[in-house]
Phi, psi and omega in degrees: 000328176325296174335279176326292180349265160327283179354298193281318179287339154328285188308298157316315160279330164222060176315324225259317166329291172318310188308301210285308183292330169281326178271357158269356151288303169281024145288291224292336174286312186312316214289292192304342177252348165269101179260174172299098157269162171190177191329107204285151172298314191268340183248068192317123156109354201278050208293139184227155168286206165278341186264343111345309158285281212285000166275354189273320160316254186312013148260351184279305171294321184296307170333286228292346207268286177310336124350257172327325188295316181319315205268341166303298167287355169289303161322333207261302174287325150302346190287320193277330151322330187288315171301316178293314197310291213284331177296349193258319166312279206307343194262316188271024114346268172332303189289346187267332159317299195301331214286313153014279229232340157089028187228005185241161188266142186304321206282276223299317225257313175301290143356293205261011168280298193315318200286304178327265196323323165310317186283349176263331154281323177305338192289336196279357172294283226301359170265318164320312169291319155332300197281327158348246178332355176266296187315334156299311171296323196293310184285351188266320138356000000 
């Protein structure tokens, strides 16, 4: 009982010592037991740390990268639609020029239907085989 004694008559005697110590014990518990948080990006209403907020960074970014691939290949296929089209022009041009003009043959016309279609399958193999390998890097990634 002594102790208490004494403890509490201190403390009286130098409240404001006490005072100023006890409230630099709970910052310092606050600063060292608390960390920072603050509004998460991906989860409205969420609180997150920092190392939190940077896996929601780097989930974002992969999102936005597999996108972009997304959208790359979408460009690569119209383009290549864009193409088929005009190569397609230019060939029954060519073919309404000859019909035209009395100079192409059932065979020829049969020909350049056949070279079209071949030249159009072959680009959709080989853009097939592209996006392939991008969705494969994209899944590897």
């Amino acid at each position: 009982m002594d102790i208490l004694h004494k403890a509490t008559t201190w403390v009286d005697h130098n409240r404001y010592v006490a005072l100023v110590g006890m409230i630099a014990l709970a910052t310092v518990i606050w600063i060292v037991g608390c960390q920072a948080t603050t509004e998460s990006v991906l989860h409205e209403g969420t609180q997150v740390t920092k190392v939190e907020l940077e896996r929601e960074a780097i989930s974002i970014v992969a999102e936005y990268e597999a996108r972009v691939a997304t959208l790359e290949l979408a460009q690569a296929d119209i383009e290549r639609k864009e193409a088929a089209r005009a190569m397609a022009v230019q060939v029954l041009a060519g073919l309404a020029t000859s019909l035209a003009s009395g100079t192409v043959t059932p065979a020829s016309g049969i020909n350049i239907g056949i070279t079209l279609l071949g030249l159009i399958g072959l680009g959709a193999v080989a853009d097939n085989r592209r996006k392939d390998s991008l969705l494969k890097k994209k899944k590897e990634g």
